[in-house]
PDBQT receptor file of N, H, CA, C and O in Angstrom, charges set to zero:
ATOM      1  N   UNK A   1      10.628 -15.372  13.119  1.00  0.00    +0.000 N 
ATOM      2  CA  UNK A   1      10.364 -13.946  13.107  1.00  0.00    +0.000 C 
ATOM      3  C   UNK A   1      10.652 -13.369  14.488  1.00  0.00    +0.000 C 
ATOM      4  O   UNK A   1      10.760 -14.181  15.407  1.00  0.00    +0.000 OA
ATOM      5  N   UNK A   2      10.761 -12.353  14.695  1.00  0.00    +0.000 N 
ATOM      6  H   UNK A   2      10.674 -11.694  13.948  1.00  0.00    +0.000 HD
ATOM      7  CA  UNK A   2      11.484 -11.409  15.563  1.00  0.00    +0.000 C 
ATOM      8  C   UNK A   2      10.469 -10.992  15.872  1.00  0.00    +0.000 C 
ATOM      9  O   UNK A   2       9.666 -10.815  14.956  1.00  0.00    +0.000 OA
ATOM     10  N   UNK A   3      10.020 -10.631  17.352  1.00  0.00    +0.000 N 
ATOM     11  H   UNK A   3      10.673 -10.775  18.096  1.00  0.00    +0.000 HD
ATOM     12  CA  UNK A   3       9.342 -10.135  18.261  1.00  0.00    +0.000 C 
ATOM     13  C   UNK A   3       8.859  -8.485  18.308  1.00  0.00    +0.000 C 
ATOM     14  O   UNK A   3       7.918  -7.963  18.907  1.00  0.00    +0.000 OA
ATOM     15  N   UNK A   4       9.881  -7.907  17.443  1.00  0.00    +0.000 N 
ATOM     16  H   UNK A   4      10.646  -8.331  16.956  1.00  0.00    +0.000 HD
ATOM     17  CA  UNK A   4      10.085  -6.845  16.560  1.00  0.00    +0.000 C 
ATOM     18  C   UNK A   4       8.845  -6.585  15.874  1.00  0.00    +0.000 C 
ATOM     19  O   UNK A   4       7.882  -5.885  16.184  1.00  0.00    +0.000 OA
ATOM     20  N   UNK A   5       9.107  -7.376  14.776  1.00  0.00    +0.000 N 
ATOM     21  H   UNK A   5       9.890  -7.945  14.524  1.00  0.00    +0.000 HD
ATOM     22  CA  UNK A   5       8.407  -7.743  13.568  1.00  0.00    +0.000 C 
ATOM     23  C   UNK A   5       7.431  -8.039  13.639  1.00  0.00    +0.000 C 
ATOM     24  O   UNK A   5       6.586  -7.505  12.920  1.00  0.00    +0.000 OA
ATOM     25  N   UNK A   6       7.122  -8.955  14.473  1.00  0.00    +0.000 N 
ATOM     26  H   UNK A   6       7.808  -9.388  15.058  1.00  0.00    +0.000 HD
ATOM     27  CA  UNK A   6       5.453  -8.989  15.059  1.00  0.00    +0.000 C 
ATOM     28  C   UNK A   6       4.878  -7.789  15.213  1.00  0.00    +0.000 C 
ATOM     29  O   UNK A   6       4.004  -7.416  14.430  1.00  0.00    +0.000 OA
ATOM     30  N   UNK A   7       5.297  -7.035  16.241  1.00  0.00    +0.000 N 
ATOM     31  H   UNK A   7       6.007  -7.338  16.877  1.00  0.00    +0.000 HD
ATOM     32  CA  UNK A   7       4.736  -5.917  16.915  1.00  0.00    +0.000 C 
ATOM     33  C   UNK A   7       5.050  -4.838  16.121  1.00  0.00    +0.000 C 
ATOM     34  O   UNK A   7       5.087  -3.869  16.879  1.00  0.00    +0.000 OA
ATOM     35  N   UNK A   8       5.250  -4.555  15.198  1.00  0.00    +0.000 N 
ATOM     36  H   UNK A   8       5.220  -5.342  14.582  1.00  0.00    +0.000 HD
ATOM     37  CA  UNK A   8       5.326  -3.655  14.320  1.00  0.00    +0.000 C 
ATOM     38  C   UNK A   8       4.434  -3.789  13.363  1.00  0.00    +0.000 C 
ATOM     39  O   UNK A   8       3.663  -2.856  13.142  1.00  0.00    +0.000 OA
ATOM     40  N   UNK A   9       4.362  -5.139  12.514  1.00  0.00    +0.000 N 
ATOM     41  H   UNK A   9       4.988  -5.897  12.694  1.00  0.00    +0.000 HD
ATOM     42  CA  UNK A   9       3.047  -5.583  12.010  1.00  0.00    +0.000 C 
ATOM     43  C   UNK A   9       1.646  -5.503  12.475  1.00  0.00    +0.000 C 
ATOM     44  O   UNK A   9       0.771  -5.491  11.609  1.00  0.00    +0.000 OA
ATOM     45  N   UNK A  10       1.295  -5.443  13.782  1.00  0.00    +0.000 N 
ATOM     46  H   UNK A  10       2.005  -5.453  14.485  1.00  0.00    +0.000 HD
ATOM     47  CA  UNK A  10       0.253  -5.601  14.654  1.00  0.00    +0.000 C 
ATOM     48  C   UNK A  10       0.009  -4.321  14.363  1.00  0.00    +0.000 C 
ATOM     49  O   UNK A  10      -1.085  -4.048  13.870  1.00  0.00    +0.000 OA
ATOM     50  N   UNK A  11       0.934  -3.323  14.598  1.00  0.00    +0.000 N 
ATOM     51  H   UNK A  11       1.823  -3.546  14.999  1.00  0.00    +0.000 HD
ATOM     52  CA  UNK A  11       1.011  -1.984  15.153  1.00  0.00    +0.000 C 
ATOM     53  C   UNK A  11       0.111  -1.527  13.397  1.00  0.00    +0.000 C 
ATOM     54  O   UNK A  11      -1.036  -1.117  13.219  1.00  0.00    +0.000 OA
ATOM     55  N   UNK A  12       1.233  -1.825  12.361  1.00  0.00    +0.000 N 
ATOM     56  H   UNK A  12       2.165  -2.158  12.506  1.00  0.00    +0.000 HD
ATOM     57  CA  UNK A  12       1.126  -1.390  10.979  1.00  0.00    +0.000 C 
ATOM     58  C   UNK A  12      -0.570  -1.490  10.769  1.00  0.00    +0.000 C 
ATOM     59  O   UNK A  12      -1.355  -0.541  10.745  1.00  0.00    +0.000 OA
ATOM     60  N   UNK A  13      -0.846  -2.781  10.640  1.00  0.00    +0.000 N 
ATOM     61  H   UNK A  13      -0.209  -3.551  10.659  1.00  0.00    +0.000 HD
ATOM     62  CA  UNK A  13      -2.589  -3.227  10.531  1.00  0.00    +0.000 C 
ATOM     63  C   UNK A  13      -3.738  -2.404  11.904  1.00  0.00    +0.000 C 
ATOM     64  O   UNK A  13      -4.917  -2.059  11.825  1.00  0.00    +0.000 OA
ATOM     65  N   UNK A  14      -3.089  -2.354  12.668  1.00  0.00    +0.000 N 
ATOM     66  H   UNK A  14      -2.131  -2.635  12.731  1.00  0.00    +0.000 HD
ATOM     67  CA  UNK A  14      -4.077  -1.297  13.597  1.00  0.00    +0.000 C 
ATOM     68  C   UNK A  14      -4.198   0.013  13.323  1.00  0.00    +0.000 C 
ATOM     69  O   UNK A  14      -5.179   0.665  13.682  1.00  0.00    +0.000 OA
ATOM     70  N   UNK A  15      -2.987   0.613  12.517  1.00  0.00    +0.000 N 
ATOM     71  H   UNK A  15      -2.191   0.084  12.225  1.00  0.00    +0.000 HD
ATOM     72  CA  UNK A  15      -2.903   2.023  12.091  1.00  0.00    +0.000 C 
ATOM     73  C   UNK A  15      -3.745   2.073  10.478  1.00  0.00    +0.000 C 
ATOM     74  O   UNK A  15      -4.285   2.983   9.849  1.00  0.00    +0.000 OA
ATOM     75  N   UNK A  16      -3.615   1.187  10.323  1.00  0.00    +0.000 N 
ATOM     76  H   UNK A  16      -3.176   0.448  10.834  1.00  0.00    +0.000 HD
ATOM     77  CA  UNK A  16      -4.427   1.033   8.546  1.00  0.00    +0.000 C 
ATOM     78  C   UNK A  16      -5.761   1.007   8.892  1.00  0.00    +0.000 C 
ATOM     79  O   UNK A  16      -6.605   1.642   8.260  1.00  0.00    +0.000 OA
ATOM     80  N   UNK A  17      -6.121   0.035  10.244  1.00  0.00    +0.000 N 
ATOM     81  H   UNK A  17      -5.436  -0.481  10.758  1.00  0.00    +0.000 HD
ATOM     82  CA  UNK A  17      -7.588  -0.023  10.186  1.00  0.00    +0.000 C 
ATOM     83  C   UNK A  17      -7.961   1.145  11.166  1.00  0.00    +0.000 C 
ATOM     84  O   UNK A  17      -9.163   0.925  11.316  1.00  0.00    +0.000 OA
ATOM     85  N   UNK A  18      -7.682   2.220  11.905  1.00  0.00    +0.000 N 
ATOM     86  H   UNK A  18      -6.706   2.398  11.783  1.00  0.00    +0.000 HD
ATOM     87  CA  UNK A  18      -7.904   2.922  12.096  1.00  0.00    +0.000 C 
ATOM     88  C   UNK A  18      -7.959   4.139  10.969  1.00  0.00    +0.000 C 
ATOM     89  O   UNK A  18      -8.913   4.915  11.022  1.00  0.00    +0.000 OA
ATOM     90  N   UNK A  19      -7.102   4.283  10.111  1.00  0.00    +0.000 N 
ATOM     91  H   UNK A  19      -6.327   3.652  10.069  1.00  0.00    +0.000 HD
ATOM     92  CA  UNK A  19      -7.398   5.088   8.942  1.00  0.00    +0.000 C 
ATOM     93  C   UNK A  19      -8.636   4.518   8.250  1.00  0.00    +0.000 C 
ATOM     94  O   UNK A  19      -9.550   5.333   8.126  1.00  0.00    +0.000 OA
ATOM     95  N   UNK A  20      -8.829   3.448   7.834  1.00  0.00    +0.000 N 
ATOM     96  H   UNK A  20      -8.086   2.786   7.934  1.00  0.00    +0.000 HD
ATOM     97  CA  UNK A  20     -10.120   2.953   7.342  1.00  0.00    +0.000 C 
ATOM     98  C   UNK A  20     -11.172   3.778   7.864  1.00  0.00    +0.000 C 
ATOM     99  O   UNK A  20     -11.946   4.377   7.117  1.00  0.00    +0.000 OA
ATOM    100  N   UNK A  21     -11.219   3.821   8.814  1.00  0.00    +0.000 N 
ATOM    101  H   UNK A  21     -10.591   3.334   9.421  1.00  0.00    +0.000 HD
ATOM    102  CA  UNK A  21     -12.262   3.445   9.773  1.00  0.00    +0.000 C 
ATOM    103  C   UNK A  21     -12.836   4.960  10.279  1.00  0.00    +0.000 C 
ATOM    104  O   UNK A  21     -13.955   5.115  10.770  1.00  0.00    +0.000 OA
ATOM    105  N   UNK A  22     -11.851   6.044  10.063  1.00  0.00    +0.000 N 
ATOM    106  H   UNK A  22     -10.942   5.918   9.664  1.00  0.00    +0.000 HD
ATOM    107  CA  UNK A  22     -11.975   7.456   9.697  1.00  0.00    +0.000 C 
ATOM    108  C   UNK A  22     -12.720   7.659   8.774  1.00  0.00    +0.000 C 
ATOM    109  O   UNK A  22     -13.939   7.832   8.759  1.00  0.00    +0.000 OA
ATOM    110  N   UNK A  23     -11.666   7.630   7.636  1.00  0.00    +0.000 N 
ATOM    111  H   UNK A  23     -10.676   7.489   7.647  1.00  0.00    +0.000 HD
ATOM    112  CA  UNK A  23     -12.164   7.168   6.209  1.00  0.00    +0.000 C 
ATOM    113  C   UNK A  23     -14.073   6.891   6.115  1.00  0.00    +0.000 C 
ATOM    114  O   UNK A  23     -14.936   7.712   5.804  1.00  0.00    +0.000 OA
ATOM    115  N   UNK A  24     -14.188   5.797   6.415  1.00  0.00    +0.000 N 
ATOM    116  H   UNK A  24     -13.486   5.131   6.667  1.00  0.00    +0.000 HD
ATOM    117  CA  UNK A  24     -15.534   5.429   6.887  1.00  0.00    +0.000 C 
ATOM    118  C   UNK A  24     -16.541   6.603   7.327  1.00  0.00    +0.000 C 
ATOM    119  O   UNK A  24     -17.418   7.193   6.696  1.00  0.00    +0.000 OA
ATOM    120  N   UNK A  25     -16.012   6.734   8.853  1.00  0.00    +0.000 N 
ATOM    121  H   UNK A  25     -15.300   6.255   9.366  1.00  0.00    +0.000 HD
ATOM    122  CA  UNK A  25     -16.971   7.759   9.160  1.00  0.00    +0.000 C 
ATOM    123  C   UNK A  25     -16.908   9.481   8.775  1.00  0.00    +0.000 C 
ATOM    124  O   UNK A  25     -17.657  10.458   8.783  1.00  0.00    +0.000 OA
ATOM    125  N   UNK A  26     -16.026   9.261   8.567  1.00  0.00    +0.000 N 
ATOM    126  H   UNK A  26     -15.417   8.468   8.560  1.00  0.00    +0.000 HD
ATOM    127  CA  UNK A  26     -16.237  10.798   7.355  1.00  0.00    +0.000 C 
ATOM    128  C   UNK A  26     -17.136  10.963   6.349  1.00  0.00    +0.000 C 
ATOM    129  O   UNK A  26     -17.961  11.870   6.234  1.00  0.00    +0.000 OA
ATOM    130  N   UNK A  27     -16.885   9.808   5.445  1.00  0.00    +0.000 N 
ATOM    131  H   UNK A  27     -16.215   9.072   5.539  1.00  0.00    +0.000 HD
ATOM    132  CA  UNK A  27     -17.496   9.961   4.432  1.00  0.00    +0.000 C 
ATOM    133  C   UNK A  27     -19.283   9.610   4.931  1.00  0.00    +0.000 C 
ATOM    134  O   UNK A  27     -20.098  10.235   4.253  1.00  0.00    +0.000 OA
ATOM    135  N   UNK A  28     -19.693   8.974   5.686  1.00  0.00    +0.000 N 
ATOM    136  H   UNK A  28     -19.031   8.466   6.237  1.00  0.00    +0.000 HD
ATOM    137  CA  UNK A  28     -20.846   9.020   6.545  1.00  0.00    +0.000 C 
ATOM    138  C   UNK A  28     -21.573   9.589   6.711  1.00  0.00    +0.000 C 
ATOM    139  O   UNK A  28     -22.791   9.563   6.529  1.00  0.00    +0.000 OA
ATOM    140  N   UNK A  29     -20.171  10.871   7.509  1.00  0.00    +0.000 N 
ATOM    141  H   UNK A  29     -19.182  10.892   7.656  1.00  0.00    +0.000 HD
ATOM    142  CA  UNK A  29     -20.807  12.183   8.079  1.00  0.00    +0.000 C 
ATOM    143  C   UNK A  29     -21.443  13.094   6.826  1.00  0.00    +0.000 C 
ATOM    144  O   UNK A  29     -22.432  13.827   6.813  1.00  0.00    +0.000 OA
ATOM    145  N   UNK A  30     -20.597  12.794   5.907  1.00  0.00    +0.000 N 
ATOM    146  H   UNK A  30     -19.794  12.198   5.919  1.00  0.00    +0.000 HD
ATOM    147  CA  UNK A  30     -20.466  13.998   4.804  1.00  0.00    +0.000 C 
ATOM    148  C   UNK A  30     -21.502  13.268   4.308  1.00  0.00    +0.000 C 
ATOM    149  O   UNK A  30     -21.800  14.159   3.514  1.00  0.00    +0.000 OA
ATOM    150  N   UNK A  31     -22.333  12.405   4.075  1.00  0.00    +0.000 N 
ATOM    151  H   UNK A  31     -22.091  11.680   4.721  1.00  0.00    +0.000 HD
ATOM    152  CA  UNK A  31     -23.569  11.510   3.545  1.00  0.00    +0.000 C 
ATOM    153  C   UNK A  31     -24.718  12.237   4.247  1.00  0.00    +0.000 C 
ATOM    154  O   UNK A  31     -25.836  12.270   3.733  1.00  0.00    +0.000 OA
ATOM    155  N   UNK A  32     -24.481  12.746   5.273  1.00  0.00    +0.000 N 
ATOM    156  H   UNK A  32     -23.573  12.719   5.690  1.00  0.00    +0.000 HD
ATOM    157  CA  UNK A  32     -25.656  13.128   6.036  1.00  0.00    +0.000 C 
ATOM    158  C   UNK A  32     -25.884  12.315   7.135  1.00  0.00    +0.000 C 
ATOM    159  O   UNK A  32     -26.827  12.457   7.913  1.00  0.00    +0.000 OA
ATOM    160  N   UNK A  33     -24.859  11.299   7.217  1.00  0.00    +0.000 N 
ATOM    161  H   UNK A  33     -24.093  11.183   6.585  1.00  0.00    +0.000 HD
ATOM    162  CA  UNK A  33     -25.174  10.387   8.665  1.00  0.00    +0.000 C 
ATOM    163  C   UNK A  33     -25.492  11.308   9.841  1.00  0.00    +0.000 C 
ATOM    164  O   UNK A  33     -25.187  12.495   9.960  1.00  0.00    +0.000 OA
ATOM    165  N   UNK A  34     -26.118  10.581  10.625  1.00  0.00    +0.000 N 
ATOM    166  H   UNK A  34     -26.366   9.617  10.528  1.00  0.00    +0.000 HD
ATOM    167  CA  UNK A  34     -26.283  11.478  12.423  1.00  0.00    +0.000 C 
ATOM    168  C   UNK A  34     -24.666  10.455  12.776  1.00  0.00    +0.000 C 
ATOM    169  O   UNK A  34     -24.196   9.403  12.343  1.00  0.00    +0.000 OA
ATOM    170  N   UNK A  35     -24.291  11.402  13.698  1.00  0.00    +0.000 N 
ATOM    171  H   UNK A  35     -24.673  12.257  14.050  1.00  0.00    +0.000 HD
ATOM    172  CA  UNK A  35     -23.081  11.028  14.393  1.00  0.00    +0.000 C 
ATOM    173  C   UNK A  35     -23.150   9.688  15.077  1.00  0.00    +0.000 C 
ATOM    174  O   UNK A  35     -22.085   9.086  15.213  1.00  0.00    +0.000 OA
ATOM    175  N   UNK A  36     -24.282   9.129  15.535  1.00  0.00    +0.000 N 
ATOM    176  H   UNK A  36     -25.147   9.618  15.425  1.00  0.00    +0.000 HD
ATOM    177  CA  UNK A  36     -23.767   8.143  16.118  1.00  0.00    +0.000 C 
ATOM    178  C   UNK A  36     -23.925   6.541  14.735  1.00  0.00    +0.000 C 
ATOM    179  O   UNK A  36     -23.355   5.450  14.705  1.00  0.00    +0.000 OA
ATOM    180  N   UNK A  37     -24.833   7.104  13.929  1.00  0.00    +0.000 N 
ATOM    181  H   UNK A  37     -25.296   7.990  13.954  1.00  0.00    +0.000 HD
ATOM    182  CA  UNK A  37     -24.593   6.282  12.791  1.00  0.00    +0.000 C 
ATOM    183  C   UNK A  37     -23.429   6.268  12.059  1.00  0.00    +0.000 C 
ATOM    184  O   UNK A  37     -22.887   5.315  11.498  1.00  0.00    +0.000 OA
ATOM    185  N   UNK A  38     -23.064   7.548  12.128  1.00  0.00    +0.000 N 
ATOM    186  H   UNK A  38     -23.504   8.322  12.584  1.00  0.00    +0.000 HD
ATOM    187  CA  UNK A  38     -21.207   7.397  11.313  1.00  0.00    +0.000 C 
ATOM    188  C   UNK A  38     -19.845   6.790  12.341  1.00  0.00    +0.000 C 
ATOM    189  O   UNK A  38     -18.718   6.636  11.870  1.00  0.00    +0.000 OA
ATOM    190  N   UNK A  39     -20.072   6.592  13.303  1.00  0.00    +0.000 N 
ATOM    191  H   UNK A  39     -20.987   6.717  13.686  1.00  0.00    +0.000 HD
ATOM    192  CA  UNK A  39     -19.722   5.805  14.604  1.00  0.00    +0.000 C 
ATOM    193  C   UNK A  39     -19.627   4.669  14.059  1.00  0.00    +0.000 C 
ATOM    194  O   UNK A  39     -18.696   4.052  13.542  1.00  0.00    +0.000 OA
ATOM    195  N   UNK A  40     -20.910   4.425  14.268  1.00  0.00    +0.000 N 
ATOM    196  H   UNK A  40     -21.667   4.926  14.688  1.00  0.00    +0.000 HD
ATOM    197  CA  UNK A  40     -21.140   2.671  13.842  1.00  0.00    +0.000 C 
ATOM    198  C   UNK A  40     -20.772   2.441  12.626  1.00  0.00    +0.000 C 
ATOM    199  O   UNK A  40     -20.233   1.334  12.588  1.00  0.00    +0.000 OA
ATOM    200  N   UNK A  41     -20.796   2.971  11.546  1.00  0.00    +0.000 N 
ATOM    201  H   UNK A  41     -21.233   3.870  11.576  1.00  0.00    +0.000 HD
ATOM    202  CA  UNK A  41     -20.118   2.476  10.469  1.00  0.00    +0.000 C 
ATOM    203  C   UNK A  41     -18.941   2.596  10.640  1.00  0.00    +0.000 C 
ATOM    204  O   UNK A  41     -18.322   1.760   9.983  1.00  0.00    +0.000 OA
ATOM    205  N   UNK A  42     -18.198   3.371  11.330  1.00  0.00    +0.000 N 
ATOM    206  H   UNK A  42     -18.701   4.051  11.864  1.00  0.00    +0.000 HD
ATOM    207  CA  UNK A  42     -16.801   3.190  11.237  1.00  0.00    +0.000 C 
ATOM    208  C   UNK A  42     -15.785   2.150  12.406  1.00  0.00    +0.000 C 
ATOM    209  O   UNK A  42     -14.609   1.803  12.300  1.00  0.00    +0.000 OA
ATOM    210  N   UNK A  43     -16.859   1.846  13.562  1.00  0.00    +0.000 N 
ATOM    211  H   UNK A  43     -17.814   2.128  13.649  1.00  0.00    +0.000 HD
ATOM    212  CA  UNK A  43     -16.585   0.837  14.367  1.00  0.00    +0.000 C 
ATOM    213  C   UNK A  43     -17.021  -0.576  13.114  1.00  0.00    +0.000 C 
ATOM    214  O   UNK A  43     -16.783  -1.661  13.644  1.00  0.00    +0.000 OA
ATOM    215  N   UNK A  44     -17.406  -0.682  12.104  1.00  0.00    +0.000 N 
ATOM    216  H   UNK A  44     -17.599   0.199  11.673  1.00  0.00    +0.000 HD
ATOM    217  CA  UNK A  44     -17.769  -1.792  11.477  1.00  0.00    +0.000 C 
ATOM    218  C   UNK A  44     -16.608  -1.600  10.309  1.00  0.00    +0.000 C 
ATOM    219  O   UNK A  44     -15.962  -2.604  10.008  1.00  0.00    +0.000 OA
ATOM    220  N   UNK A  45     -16.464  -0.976   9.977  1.00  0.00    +0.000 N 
ATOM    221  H   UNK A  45     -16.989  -0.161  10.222  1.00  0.00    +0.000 HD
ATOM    222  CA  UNK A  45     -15.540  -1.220   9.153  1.00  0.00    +0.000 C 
ATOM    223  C   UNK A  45     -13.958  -1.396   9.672  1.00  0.00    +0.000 C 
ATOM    224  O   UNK A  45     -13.061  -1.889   8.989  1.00  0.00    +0.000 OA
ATOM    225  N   UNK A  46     -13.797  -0.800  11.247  1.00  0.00    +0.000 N 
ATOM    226  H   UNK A  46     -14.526  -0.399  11.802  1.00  0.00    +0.000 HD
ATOM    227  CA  UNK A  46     -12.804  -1.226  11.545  1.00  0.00    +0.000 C 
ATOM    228  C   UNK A  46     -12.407  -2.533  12.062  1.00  0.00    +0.000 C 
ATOM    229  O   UNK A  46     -11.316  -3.090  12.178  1.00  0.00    +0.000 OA
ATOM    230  N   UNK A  47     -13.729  -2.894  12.367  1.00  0.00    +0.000 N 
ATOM    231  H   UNK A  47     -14.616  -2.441  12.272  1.00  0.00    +0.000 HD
ATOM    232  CA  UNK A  47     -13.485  -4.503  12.811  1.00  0.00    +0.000 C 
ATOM    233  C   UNK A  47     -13.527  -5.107  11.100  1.00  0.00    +0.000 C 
ATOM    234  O   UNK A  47     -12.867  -6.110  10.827  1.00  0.00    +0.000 OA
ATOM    235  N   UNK A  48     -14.118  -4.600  10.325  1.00  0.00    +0.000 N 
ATOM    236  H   UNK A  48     -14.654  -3.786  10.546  1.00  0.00    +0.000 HD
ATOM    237  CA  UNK A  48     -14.133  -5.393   9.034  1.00  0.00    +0.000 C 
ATOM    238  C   UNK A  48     -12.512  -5.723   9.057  1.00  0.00    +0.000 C 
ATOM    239  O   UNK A  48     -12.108  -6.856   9.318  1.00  0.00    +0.000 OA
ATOM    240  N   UNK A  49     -11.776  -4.812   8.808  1.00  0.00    +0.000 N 
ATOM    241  H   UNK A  49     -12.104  -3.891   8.596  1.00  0.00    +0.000 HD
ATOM    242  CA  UNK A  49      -9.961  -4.701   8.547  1.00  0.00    +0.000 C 
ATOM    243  C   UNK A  49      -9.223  -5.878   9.269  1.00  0.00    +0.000 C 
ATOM    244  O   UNK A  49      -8.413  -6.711   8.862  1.00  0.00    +0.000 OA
ATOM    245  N   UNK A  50      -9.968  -5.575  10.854  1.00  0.00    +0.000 N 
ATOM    246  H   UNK A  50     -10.627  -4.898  11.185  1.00  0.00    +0.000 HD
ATOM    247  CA  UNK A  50      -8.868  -6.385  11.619  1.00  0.00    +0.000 C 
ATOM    248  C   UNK A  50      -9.180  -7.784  11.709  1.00  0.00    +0.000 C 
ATOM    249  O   UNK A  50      -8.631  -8.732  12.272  1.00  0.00    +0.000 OA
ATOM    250  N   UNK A  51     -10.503  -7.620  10.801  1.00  0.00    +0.000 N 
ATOM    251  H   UNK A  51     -10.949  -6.851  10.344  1.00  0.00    +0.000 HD
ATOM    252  CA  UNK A  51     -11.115  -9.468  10.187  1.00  0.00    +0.000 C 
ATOM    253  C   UNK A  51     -10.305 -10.140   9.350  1.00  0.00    +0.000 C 
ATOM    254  O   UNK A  51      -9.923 -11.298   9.518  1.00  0.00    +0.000 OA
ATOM    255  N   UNK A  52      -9.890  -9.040   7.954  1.00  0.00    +0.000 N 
ATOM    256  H   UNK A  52     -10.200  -8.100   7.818  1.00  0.00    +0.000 HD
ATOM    257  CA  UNK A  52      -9.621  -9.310   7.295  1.00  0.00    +0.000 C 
ATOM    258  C   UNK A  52      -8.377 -10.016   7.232  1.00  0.00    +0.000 C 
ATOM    259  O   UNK A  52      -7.957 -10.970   6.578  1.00  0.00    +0.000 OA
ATOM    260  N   UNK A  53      -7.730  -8.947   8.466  1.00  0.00    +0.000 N 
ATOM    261  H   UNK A  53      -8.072  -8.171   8.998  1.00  0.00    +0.000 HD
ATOM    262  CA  UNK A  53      -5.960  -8.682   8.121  1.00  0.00    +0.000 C 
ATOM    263  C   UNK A  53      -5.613 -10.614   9.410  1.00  0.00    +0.000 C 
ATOM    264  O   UNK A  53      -4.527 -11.191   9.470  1.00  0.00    +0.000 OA
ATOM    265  N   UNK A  54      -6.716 -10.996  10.053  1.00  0.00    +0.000 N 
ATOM    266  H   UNK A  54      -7.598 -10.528  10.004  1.00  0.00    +0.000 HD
ATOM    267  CA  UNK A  54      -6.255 -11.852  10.938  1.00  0.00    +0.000 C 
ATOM    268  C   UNK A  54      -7.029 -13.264   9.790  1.00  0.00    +0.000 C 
ATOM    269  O   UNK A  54      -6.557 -14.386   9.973  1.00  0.00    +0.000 OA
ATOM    270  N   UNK A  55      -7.726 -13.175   9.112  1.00  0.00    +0.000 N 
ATOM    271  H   UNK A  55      -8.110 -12.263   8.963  1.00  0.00    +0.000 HD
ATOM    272  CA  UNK A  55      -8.277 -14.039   7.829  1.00  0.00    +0.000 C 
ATOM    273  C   UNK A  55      -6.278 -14.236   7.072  1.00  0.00    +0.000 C 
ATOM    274  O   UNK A  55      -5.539 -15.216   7.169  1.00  0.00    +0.000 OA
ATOM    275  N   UNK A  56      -6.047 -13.081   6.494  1.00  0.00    +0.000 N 
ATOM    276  H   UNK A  56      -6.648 -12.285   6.415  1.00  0.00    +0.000 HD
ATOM    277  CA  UNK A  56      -5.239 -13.005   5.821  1.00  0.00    +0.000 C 
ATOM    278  C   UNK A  56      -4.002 -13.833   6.007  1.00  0.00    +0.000 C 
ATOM    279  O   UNK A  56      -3.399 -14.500   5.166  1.00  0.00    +0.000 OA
ATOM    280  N   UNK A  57      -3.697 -13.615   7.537  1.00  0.00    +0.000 N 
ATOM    281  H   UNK A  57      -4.187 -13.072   8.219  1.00  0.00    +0.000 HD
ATOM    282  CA  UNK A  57      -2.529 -14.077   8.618  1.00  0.00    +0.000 C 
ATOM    283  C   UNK A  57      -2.587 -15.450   8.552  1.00  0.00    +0.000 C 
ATOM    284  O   UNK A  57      -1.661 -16.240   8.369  1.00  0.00    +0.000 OA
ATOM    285  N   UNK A  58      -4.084 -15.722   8.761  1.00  0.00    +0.000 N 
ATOM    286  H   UNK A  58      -4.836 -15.080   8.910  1.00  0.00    +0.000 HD
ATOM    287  CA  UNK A  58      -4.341 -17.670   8.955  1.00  0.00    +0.000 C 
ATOM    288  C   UNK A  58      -3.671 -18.144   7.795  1.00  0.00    +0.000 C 
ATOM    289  O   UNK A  58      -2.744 -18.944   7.921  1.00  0.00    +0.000 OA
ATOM    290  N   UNK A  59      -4.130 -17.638   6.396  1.00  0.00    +0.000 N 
ATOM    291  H   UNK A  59      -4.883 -16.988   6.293  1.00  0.00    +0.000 HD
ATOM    292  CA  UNK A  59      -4.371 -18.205   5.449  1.00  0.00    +0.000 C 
ATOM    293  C   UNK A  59      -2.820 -18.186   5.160  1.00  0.00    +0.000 C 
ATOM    294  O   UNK A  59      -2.326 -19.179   4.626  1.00  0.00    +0.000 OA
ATOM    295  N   UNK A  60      -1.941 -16.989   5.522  1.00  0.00    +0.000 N 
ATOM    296  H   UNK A  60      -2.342 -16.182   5.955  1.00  0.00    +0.000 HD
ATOM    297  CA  UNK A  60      -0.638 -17.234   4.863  1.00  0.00    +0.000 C 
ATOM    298  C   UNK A  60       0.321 -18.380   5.938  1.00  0.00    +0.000 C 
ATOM    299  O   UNK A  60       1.301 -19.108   5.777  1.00  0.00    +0.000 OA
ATOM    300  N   UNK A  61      -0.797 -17.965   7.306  1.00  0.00    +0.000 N 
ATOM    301  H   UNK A  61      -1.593 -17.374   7.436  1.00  0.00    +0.000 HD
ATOM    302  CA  UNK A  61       0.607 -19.073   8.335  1.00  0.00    +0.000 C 
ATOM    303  C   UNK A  61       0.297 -20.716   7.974  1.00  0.00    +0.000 C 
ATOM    304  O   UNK A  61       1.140 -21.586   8.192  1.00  0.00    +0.000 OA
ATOM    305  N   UNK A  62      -0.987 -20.987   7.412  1.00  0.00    +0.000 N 
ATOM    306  H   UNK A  62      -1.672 -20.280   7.235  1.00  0.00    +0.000 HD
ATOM    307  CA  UNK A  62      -1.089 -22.497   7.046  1.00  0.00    +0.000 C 
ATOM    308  C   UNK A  62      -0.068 -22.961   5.850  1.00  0.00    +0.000 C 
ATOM    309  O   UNK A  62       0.536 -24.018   5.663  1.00  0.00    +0.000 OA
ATOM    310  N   UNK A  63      -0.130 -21.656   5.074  1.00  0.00    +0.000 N 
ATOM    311  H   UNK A  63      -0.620 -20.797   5.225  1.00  0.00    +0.000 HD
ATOM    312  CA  UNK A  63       0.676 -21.237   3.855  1.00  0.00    +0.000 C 
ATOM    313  C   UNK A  63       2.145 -21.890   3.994  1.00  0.00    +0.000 C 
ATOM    314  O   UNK A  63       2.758 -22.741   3.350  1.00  0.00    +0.000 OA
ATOM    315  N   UNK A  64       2.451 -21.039   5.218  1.00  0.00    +0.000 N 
ATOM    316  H   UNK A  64       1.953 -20.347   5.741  1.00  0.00    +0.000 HD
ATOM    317  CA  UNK A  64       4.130 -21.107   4.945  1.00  0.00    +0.000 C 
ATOM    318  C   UNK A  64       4.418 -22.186   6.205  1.00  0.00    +0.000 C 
ATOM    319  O   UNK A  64       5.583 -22.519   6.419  1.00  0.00    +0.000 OA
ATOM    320  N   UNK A  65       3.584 -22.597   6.837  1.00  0.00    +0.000 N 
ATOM    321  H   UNK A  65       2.637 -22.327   6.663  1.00  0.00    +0.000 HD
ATOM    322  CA  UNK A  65       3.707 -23.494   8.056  1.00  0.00    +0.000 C 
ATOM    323  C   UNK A  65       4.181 -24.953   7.541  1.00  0.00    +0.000 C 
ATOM    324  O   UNK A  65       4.354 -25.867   8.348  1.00  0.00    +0.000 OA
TER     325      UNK A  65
């Protein structure tokens, strides 16, 4: 893989989990969260993503390794 491709991928999954992670605290806010509770849910769900998406990575590089 191309050095490219990496960093475009990296880039792709940081932009997804930052939309998440909006996503998240919006809907929070709009719950009635106080701001710094819709914070924290959305700092948790963005680390949830970039759990997921580096879970995901392992599982396919043992995969194709």
């Amino acid at each position: 893989m191309t050095v490219a491709v990496v960093l475009l991928s990296i880039a792709l999954v940081i932009v997804v989990a930052l939309l998440a992670a909006a996503g998240a605290g919006t809907i929070a806010r709009l719950d009635g969260a106080t701001y710094p509770a819709a914070l924290t849910r959305a700092a948790v769900t963005f680390a949830a993503v970039i759990t997921l998406a580096t879970a995901v990575t392992a599982a396919l590089a043992d995969l194709f390794a």
